[in-house]
C-alpha positions in Angstrom: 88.3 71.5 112.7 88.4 75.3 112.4 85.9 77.1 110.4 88.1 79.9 109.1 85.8 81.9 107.3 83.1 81.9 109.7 85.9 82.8 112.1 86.5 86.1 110.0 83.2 86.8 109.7 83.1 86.9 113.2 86.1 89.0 113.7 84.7 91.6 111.4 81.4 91.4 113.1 83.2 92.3 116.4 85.8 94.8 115.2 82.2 96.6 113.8 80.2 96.3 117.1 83.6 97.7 118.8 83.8 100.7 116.5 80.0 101.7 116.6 80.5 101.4 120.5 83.1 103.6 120.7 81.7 105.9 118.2 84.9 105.8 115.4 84.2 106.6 112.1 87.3 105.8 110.9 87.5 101.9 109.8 89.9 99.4 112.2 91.9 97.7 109.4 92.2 93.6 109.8 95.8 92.0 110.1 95.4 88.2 109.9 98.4 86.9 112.0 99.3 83.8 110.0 102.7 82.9 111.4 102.9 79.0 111.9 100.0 78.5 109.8 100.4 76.8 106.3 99.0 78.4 102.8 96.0 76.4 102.6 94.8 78.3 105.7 96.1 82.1 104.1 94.3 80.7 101.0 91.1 79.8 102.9 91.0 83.6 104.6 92.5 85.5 101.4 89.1 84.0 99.2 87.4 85.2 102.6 88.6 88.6 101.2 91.4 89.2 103.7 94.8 90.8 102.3 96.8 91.8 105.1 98.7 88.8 107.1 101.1 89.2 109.2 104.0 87.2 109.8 106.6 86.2 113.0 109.4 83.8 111.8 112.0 85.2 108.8 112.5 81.8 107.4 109.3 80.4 107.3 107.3 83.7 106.1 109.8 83.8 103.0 108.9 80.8 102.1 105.3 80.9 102.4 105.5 84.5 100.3 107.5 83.0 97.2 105.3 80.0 97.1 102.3 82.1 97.5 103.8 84.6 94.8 103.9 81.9 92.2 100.0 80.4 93.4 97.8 81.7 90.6 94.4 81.2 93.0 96.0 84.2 94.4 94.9 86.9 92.0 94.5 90.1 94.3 97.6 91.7 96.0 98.5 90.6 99.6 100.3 92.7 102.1 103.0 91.3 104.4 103.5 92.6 107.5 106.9 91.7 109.7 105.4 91.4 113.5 107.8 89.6 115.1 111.2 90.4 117.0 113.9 91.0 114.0 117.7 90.1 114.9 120.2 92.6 112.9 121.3 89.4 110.8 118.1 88.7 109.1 117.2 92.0 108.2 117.7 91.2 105.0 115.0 88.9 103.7 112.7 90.7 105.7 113.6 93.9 103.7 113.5 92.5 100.7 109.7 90.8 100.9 108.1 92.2 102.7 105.7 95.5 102.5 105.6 96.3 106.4 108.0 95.9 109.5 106.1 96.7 112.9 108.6 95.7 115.1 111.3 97.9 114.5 112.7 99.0 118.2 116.0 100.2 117.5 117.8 102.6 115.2 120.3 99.6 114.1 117.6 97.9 112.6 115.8 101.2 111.2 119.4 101.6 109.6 120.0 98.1 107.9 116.0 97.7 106.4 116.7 100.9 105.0 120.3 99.7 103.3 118.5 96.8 102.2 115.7 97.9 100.9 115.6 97.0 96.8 115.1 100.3 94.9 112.9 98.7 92.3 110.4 98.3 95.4 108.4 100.7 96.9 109.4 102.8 100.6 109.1 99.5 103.3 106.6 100.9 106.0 107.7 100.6 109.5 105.9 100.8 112.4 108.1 101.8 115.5 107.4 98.7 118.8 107.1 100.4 121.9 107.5 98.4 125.0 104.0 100.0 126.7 104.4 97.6 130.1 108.4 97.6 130.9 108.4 93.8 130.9 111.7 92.6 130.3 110.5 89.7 128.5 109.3 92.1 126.0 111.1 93.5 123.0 110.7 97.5 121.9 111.8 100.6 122.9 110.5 102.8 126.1 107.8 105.4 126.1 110.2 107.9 126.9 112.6 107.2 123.3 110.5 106.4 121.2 110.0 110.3 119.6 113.9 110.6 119.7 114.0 106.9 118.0 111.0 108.4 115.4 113.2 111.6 114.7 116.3 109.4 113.8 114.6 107.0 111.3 112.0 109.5 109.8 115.1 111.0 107.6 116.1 107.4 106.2 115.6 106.5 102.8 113.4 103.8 101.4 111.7 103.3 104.3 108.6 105.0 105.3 107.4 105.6 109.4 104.1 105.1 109.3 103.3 104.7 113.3 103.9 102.3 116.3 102.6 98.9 117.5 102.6 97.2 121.0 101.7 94.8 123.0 100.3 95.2 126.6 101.0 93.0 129.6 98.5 90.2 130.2 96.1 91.2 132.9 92.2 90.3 133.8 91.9 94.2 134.8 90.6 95.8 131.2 91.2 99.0 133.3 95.4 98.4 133.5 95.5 97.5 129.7 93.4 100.4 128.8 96.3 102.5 130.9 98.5 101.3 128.6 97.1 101.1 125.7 95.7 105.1 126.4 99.4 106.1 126.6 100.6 104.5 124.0 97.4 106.5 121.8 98.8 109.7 123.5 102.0 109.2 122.0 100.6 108.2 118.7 98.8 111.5 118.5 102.3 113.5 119.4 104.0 111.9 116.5 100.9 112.4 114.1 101.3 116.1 114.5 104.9 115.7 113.7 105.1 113.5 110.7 103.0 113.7 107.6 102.6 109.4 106.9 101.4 108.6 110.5 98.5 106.5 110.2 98.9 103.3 112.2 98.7 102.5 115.9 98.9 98.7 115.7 97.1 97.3 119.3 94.5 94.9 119.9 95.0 90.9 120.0 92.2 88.5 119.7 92.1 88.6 124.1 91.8 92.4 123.9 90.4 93.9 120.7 87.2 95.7 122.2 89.4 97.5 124.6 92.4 98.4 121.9 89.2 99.8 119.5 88.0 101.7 122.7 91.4 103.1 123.0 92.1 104.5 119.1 94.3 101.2 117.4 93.6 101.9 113.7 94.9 97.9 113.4 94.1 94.7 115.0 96.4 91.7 115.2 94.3 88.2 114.8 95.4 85.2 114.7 93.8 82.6 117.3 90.1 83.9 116.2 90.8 83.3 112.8 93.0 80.4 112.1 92.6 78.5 115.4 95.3 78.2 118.2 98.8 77.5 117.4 
């Protein structure tokens, strides 16, 4: 049976031995991925102190957020993040629950969560995917659009850019994910000097944390470490 908070524990213990070894003095933020995973499980790692979780699946993340919402156990603020590929048709919900969206790889999608975004709610934070290995099994946009794609949404209302996420190809070479996860830091920097709210380059999975800390992310993506495989 999983042990989740001695999983986080041990996630935190490794995002801090990661940080001190590459010298940041910045801190790594935590996103718990939670997607397939039911609310005693969020429940177990929010007590752990965890806020941030980070969802795949419109249907079932909505769900899980309006049960949690009503859960009076849960007595701190919790952050949703949107991680997952988002179709144009269920923009929507995702708009209207969530706090984050860091898989935004298109203007059309920029365009609708921005539409759709309640105005009693605050600016939706979006994080722009970039495709950092070409694979065609992989959804975001190139290297080489992604500051025209960060100049087109950066003007839209009620949403907020705040950075970009990715995820590298699978490879036992550290050395090829670092490549990609170097470039993908290069280009974070470029859009940090052009926009005020960039804070967030989203890299680093449970299989590759040390090297995405290594490499500048500000955010890690957990989920197998902490809750277990799916």
């Amino acid at each position: 049976m999983t042990n989740i908070p001695n999983n986080i524990v041990a996630v935190e213990q490794k995002i801090a031995q990661a940080s001190i070894k590459a010298q940041r003095q910045d801190k790594v933020r935590l996103l718990a991925v939670s997607k397939t995973k039911p609310v005693s499980s969020i429940k177990q790692a929010f007590l752990q102190g965890l806020s941030h979780f980070g969802e795949n699946y419109v249907q079932e993340s909505v769900e899980k957020i309006q049960q949690i919402k009503t859960d009076p156990s849960f007595d701190k603020p919790i952050h949703w993040y949107f991680i997952g590929p988002l179709q144009s048709n269920k923009t929507r919900p995702v708009a209207e629950h969530f706090d984050w969206v860091q898989s935004v790889d298109r203007l059309k999608i920029a365009q609708r969560l921005s539409q759709q975004r309640p105005d009693d709610m605050p600016d939706l934070n979006i994080c722009l995917q970039v495709n950092i290995s070409g694979e065609q099994s992989k959804s975001g946009t190139t290297l080489s659009q992604v500051l025209e794609l960060a100049a087109q949404v950066q003007d839209l209302p009620r949403i907020k850019l705040r950075g970009i996420m990715a995820i590298p190809q699978k490879s036992d070479d550290p050395k090829i994910v670092e490549q990609q996860f170097l470039a993908l830091h290069e280009i974070y920097q470029t859009l940090k000097q052009q926009y005020k709210d960039i804070d967030t380059l989203s890299m680093g999975m449970s299989g590759d944390l040390e090297s995405a800390i290594k490499c500048g992310s500000t955010m890690v993506r957990i989920g197998t470490d902490i809750f277990g495989a799916r």
